[in-house]
mmCIF file as Biopython writes it, N, C-alpha, C and O atoms, coordinates in Angstrom:
data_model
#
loop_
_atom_site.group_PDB
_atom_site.id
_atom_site.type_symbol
_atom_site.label_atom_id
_atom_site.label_alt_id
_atom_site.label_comp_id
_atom_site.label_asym_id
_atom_site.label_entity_id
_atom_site.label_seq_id
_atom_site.pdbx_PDB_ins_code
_atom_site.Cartn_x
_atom_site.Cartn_y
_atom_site.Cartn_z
_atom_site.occupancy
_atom_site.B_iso_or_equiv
_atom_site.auth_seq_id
_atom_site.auth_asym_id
_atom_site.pdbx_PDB_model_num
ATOM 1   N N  . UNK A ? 1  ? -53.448 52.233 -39.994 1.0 0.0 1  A 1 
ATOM 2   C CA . UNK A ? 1  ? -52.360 51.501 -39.399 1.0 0.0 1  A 1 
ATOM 3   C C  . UNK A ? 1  ? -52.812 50.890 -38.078 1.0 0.0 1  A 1 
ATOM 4   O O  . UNK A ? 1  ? -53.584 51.446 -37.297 1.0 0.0 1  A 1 
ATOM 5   N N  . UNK A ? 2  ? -52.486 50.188 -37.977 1.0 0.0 2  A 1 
ATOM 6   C CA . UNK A ? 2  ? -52.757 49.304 -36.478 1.0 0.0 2  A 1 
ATOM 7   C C  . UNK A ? 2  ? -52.225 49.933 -35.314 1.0 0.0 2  A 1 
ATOM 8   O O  . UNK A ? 2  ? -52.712 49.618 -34.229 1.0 0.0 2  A 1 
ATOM 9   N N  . UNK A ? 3  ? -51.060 50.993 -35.376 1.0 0.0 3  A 1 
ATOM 10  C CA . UNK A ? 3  ? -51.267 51.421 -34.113 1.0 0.0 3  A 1 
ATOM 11  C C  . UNK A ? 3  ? -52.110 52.698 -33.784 1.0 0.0 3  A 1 
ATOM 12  O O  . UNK A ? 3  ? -52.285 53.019 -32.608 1.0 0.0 3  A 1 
ATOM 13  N N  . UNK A ? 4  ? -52.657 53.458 -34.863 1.0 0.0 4  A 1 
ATOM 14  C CA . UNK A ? 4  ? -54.037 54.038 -34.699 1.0 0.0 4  A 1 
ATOM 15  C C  . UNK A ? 4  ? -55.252 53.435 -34.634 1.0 0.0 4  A 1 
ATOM 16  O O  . UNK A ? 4  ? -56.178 54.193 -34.345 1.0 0.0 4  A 1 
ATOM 17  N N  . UNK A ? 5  ? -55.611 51.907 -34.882 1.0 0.0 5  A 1 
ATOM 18  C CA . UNK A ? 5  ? -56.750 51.765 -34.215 1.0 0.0 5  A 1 
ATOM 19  C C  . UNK A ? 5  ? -56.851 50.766 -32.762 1.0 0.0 5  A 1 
ATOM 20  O O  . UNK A ? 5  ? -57.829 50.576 -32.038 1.0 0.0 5  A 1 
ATOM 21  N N  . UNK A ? 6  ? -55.522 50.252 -32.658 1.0 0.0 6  A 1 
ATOM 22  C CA . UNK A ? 6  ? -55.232 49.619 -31.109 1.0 0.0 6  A 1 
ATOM 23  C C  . UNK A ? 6  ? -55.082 50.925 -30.513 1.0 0.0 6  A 1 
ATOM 24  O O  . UNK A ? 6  ? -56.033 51.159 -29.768 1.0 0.0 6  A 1 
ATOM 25  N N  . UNK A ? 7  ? -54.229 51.874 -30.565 1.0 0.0 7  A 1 
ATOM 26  C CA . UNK A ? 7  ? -54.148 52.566 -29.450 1.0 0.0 7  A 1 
ATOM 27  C C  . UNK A ? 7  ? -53.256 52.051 -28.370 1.0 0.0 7  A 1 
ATOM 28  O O  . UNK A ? 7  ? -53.520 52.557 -27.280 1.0 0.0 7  A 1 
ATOM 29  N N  . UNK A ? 8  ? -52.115 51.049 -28.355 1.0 0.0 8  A 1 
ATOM 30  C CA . UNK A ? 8  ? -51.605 50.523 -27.635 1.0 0.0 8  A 1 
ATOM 31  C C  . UNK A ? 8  ? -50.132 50.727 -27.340 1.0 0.0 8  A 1 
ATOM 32  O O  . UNK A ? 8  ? -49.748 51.150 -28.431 1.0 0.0 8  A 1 
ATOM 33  N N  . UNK A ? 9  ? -49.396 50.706 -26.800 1.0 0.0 9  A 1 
ATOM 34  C CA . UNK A ? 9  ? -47.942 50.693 -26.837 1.0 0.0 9  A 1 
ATOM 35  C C  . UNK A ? 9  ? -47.145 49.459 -27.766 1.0 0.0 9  A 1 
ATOM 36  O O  . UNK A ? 9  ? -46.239 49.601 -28.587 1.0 0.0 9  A 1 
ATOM 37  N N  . UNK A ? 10 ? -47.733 48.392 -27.381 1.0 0.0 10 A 1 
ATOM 38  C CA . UNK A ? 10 ? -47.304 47.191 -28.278 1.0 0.0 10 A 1 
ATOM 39  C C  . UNK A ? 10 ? -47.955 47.624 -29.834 1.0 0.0 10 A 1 
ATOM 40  O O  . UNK A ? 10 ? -47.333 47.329 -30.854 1.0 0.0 10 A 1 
ATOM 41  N N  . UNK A ? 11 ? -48.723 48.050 -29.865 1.0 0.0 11 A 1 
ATOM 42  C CA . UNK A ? 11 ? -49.259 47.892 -31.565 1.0 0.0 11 A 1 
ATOM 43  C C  . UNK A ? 11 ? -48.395 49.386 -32.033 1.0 0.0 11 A 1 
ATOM 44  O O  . UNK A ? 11 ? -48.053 49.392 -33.215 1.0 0.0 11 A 1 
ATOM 45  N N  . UNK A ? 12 ? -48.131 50.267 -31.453 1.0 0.0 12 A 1 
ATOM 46  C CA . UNK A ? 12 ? -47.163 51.069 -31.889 1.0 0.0 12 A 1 
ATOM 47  C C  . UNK A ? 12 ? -45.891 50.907 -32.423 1.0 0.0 12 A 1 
ATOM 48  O O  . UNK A ? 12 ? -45.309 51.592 -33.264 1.0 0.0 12 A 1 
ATOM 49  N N  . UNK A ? 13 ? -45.332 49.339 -31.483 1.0 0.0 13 A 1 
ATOM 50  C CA . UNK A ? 13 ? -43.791 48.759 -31.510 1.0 0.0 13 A 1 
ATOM 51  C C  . UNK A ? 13 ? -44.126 47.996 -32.346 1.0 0.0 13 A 1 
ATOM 52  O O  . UNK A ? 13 ? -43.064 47.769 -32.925 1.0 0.0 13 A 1 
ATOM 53  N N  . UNK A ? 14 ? -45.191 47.191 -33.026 1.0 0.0 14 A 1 
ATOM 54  C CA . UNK A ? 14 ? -45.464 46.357 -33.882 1.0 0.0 14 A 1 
ATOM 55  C C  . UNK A ? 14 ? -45.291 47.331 -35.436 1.0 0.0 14 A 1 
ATOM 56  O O  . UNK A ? 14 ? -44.480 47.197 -36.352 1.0 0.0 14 A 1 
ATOM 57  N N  . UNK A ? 15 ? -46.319 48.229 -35.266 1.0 0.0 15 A 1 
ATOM 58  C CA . UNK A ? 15 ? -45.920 49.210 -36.838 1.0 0.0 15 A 1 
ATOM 59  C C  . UNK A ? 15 ? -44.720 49.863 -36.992 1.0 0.0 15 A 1 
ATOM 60  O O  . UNK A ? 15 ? -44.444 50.402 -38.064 1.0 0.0 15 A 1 
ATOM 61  N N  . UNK A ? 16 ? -44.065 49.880 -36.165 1.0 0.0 16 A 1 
ATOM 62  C CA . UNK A ? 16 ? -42.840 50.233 -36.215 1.0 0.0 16 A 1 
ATOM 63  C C  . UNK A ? 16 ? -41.827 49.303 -36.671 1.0 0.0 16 A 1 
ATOM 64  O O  . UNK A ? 16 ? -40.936 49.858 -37.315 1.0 0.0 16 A 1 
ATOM 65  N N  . UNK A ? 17 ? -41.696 48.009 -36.523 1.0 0.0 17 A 1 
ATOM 66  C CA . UNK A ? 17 ? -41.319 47.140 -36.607 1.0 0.0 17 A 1 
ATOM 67  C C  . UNK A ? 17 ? -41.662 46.563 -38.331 1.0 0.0 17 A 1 
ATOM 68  O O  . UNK A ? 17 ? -40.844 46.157 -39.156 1.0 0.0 17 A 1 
ATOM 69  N N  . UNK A ? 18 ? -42.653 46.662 -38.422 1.0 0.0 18 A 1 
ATOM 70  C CA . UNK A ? 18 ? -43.413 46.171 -39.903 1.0 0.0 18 A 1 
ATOM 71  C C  . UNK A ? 18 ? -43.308 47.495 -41.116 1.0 0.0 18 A 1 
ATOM 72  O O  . UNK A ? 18 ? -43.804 47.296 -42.225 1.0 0.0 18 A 1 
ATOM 73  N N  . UNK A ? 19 ? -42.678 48.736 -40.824 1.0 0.0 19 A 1 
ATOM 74  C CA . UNK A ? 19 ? -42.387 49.651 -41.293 1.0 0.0 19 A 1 
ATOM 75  C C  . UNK A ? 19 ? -40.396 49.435 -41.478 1.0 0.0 19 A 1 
ATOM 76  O O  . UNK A ? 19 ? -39.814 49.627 -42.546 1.0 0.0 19 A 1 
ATOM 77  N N  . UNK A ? 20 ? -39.864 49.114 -40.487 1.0 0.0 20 A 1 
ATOM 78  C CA . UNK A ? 20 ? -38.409 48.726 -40.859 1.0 0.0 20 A 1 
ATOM 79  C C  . UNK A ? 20 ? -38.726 47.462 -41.497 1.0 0.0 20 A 1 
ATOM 80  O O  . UNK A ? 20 ? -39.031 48.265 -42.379 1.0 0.0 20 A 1 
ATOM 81  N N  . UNK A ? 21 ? -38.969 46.281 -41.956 1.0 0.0 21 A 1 
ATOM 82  C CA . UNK A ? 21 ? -39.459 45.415 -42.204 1.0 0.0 21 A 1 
ATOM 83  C C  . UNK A ? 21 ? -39.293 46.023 -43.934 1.0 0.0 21 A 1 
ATOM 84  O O  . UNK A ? 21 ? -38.304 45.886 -44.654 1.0 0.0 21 A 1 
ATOM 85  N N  . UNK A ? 22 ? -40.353 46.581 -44.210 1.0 0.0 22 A 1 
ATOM 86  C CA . UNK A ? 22 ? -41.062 47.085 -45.320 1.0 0.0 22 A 1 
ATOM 87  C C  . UNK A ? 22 ? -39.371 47.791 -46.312 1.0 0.0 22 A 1 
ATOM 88  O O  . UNK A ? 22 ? -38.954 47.538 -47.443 1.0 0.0 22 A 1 
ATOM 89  N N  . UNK A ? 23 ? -38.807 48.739 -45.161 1.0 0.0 23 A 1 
ATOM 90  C CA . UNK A ? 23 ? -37.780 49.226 -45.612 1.0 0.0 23 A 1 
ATOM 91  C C  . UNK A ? 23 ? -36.385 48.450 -46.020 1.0 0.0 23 A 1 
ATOM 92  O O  . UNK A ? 23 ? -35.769 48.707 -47.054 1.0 0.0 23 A 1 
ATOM 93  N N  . UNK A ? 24 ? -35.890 47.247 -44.840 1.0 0.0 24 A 1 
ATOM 94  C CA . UNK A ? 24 ? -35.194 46.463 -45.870 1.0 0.0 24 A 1 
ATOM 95  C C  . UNK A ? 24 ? -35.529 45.730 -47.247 1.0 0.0 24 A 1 
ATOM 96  O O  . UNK A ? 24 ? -34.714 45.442 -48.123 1.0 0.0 24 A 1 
ATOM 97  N N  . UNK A ? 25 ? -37.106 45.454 -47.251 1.0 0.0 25 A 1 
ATOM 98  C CA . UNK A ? 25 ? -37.410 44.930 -48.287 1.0 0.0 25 A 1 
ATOM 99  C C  . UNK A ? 25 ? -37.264 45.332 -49.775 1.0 0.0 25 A 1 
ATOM 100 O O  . UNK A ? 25 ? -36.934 44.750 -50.809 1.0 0.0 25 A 1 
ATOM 101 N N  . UNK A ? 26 ? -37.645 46.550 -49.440 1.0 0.0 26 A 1 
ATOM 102 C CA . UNK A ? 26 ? -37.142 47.851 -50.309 1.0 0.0 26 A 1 
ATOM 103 C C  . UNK A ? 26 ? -35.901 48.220 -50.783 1.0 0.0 26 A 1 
ATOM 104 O O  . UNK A ? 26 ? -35.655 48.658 -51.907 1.0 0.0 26 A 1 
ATOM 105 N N  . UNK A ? 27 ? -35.068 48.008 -49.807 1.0 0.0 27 A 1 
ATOM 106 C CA . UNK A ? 27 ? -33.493 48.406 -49.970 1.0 0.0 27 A 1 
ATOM 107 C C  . UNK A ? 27 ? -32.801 46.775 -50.800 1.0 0.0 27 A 1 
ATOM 108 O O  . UNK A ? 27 ? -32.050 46.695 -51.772 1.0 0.0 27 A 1 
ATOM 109 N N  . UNK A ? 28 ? -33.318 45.826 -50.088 1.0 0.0 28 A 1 
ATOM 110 C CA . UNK A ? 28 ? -32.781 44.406 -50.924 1.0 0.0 28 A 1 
ATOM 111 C C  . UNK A ? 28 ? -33.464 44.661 -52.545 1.0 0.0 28 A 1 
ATOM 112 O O  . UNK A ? 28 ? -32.827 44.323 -53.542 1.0 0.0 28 A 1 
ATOM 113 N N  . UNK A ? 29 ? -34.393 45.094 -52.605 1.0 0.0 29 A 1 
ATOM 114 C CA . UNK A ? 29 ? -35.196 45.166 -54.151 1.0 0.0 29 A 1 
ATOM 115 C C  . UNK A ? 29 ? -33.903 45.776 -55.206 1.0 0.0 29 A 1 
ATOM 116 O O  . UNK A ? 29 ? -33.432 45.284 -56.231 1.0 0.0 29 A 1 
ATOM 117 N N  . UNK A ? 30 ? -33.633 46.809 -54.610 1.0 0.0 30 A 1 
ATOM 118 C CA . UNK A ? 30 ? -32.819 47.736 -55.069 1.0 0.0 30 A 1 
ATOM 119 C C  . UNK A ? 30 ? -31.566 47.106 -55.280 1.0 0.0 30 A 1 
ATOM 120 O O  . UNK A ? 30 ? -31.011 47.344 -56.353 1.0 0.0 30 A 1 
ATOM 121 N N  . UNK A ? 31 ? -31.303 46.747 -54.897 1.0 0.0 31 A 1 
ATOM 122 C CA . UNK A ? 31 ? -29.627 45.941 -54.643 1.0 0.0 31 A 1 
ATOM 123 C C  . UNK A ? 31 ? -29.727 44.801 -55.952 1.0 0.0 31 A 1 
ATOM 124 O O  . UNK A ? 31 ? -28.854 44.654 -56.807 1.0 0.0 31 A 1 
ATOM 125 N N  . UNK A ? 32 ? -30.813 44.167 -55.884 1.0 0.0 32 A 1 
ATOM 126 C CA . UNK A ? 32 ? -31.050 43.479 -56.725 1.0 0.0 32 A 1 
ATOM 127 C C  . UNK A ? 32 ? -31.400 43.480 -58.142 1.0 0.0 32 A 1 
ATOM 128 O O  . UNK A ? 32 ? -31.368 42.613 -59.015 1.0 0.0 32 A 1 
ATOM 129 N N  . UNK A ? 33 ? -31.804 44.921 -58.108 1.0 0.0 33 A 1 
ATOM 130 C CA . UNK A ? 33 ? -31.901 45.287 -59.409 1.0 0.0 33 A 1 
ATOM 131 C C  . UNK A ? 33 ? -30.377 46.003 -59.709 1.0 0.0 33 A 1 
ATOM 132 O O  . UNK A ? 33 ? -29.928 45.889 -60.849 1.0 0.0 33 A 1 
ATOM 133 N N  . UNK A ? 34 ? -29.916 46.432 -59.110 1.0 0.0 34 A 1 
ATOM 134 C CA . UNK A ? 34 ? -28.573 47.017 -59.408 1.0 0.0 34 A 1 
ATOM 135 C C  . UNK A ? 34 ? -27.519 46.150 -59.923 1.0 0.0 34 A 1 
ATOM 136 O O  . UNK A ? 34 ? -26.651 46.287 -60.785 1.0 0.0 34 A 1 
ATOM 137 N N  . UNK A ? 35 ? -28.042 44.732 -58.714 1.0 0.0 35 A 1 
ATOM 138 C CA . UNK A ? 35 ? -26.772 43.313 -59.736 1.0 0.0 35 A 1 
ATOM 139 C C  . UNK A ? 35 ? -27.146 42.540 -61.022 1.0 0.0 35 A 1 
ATOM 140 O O  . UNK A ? 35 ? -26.627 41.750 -61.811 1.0 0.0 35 A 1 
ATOM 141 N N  . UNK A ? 36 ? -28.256 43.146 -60.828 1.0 0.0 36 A 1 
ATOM 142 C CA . UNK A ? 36 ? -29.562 42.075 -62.381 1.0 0.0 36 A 1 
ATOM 143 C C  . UNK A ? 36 ? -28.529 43.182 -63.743 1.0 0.0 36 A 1 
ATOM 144 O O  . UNK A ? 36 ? -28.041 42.806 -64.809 1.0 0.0 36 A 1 
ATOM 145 N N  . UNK A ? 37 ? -28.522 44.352 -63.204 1.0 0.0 37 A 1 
ATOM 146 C CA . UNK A ? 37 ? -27.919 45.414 -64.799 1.0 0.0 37 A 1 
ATOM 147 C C  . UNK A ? 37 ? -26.435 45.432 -65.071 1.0 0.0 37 A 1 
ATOM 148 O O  . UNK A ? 37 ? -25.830 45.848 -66.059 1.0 0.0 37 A 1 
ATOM 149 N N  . UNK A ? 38 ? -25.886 44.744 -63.685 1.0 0.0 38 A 1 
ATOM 150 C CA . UNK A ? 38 ? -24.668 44.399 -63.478 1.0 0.0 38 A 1 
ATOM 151 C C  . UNK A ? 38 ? -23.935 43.246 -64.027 1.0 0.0 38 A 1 
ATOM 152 O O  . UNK A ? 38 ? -22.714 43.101 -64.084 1.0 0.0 38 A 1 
ATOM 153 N N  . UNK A ? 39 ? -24.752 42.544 -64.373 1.0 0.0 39 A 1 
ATOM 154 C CA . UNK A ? 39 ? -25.166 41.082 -64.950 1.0 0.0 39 A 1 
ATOM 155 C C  . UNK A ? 39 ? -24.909 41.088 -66.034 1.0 0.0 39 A 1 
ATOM 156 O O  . UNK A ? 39 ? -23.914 40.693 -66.643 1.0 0.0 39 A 1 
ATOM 157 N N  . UNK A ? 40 ? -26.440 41.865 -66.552 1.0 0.0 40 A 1 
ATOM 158 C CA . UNK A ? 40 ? -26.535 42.272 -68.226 1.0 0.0 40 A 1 
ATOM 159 C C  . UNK A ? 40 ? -25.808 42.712 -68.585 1.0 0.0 40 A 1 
ATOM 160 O O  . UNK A ? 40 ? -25.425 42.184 -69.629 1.0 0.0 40 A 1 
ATOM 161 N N  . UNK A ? 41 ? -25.056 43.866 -68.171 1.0 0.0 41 A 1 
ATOM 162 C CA . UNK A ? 41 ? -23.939 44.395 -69.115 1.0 0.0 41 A 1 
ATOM 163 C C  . UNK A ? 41 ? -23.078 43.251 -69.004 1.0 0.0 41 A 1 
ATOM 164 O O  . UNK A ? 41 ? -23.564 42.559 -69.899 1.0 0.0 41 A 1 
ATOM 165 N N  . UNK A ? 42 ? -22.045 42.506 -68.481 1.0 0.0 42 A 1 
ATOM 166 C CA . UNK A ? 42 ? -21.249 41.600 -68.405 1.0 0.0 42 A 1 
ATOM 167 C C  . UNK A ? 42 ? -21.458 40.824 -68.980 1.0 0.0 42 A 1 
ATOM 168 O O  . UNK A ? 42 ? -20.593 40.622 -69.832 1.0 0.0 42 A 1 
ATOM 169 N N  . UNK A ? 43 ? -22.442 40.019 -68.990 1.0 0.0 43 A 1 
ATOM 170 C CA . UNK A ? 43 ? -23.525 38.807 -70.784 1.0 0.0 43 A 1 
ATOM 171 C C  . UNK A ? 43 ? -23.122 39.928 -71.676 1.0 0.0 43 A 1 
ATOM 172 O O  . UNK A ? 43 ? -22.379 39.603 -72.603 1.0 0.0 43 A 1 
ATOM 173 N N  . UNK A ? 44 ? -23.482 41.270 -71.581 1.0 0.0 44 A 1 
ATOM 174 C CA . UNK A ? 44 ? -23.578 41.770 -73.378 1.0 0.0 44 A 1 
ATOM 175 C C  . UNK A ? 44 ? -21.718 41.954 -73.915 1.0 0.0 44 A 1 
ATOM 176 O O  . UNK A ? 44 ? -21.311 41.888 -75.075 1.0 0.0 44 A 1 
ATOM 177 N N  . UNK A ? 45 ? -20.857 42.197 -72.627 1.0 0.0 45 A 1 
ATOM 178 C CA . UNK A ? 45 ? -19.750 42.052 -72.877 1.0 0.0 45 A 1 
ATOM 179 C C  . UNK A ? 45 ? -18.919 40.729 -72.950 1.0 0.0 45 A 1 
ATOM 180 O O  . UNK A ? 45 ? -17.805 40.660 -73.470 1.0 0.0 45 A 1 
ATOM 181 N N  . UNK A ? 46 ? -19.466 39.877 -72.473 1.0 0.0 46 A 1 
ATOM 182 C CA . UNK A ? 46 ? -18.556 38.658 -72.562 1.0 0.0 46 A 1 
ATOM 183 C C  . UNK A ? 46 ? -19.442 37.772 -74.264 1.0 0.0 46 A 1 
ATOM 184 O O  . UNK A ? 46 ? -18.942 36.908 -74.985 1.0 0.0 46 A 1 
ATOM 185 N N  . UNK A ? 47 ? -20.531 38.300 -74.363 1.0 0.0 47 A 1 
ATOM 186 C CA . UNK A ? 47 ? -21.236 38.100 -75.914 1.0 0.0 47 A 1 
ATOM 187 C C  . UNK A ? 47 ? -20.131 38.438 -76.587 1.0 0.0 47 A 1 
ATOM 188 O O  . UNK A ? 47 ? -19.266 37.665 -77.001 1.0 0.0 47 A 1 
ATOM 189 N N  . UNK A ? 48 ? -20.176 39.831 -76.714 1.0 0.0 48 A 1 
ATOM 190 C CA . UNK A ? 48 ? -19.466 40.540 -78.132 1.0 0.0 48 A 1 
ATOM 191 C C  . UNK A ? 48 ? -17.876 39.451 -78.180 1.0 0.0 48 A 1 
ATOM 192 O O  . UNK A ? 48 ? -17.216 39.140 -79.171 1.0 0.0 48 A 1 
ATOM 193 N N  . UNK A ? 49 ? -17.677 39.127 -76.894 1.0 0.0 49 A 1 
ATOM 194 C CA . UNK A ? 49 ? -15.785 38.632 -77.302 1.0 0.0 49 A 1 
ATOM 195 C C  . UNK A ? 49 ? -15.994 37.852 -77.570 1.0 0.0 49 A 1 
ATOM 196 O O  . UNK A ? 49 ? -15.210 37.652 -78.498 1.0 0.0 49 A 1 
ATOM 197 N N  . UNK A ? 50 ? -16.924 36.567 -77.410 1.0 0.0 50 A 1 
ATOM 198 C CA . UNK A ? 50 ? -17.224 35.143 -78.004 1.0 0.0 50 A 1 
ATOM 199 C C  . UNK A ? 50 ? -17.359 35.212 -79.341 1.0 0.0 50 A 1 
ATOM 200 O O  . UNK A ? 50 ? -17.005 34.450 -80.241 1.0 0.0 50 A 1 
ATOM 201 N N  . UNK A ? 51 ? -18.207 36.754 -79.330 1.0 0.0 51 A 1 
ATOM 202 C CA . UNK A ? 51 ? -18.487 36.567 -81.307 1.0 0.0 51 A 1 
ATOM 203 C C  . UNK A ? 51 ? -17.383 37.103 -82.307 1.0 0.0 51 A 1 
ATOM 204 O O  . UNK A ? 51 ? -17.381 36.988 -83.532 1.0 0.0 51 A 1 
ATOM 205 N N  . UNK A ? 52 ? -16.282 37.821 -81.354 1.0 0.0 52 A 1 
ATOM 206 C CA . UNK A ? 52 ? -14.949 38.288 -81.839 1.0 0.0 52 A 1 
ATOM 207 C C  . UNK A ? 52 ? -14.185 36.976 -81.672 1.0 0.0 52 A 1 
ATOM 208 O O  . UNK A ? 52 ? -13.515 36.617 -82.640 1.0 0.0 52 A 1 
ATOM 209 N N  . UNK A ? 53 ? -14.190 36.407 -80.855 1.0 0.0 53 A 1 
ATOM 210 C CA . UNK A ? 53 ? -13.453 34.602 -81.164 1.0 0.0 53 A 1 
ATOM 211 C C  . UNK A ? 53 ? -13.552 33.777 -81.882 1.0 0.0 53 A 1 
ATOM 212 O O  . UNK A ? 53 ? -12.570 33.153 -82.282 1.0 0.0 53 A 1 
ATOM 213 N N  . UNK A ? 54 ? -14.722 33.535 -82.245 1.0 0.0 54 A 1 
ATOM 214 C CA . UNK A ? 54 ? -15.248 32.126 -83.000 1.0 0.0 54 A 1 
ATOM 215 C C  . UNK A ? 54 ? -15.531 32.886 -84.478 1.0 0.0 54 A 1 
ATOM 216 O O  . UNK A ? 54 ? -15.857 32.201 -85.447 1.0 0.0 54 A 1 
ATOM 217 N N  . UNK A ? 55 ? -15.400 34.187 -84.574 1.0 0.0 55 A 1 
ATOM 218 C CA . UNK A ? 55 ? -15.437 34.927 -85.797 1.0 0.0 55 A 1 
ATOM 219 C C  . UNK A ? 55 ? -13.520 34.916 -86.670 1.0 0.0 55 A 1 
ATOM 220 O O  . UNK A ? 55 ? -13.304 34.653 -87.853 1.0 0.0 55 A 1 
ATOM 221 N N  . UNK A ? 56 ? -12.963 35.107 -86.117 1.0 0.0 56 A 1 
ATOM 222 C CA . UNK A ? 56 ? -11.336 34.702 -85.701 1.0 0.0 56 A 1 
ATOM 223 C C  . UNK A ? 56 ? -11.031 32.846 -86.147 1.0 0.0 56 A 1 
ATOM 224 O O  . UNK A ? 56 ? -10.110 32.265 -86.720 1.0 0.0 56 A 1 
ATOM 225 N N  . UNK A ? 57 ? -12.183 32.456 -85.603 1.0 0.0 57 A 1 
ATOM 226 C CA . UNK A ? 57 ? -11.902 30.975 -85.647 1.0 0.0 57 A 1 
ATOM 227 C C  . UNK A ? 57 ? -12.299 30.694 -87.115 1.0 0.0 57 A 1 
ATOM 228 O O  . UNK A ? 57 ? -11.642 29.953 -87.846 1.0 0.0 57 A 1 
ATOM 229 N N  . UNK A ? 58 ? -13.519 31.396 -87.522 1.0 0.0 58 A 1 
ATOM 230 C CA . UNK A ? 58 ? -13.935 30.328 -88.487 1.0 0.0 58 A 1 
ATOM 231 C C  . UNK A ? 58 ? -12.916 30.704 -89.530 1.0 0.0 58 A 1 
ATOM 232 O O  . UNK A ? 58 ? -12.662 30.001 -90.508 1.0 0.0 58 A 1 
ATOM 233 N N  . UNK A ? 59 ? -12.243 32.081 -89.201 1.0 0.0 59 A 1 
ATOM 234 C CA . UNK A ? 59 ? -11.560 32.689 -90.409 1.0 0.0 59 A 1 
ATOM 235 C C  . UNK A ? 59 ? -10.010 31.941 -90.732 1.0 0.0 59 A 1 
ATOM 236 O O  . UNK A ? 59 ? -9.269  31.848 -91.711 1.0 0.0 59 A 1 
ATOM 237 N N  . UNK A ? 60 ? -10.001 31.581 -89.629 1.0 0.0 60 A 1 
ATOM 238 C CA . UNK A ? 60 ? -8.745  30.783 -89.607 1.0 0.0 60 A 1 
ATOM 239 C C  . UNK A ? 60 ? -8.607  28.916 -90.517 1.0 0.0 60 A 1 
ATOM 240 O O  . UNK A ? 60 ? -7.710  28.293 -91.083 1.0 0.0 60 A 1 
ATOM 241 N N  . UNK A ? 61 ? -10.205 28.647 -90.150 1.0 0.0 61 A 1 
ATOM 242 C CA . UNK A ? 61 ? -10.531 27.061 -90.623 1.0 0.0 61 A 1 
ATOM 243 C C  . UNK A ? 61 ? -10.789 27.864 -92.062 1.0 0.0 61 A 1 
ATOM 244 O O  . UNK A ? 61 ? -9.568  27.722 -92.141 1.0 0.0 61 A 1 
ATOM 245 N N  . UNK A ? 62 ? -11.011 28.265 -92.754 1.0 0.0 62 A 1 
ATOM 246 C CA . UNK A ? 62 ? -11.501 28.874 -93.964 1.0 0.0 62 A 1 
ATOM 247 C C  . UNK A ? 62 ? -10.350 29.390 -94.883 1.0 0.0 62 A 1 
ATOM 248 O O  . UNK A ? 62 ? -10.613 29.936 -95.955 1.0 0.0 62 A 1 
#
């Protein structure tokens, strides 16, 4: 890490800084995968009623 080989006060506040950094990046990842499955299920549910509609429909033209 850079503030073990500066040895400095600033390169200490710098890895510190690039370590919270690292951690929102991490926490947005997450979030994002949580709305990506949030997503998918909602496509696989708004699927099934389209194919319960137009299944309804054709039965009706028929």
């Amino acid at each position: 890490m850079l503030s073990s080989v500066l040895n400095s006060d600033r390169a200490v506040l710098i890895n510190i800084a690039i370590i919270r950094i690292f951690t929102k990046l991490r926490s947005f990842l997450l979030l994002e995968k949580g709305l990506n499955e949030r997503i998918s299920k909602l496509e696989s549910g708004t699927n099934k009623v389209f194919k319960v509609v137009f299944e309804r429909l054709d039965s009706i033209n028929t």
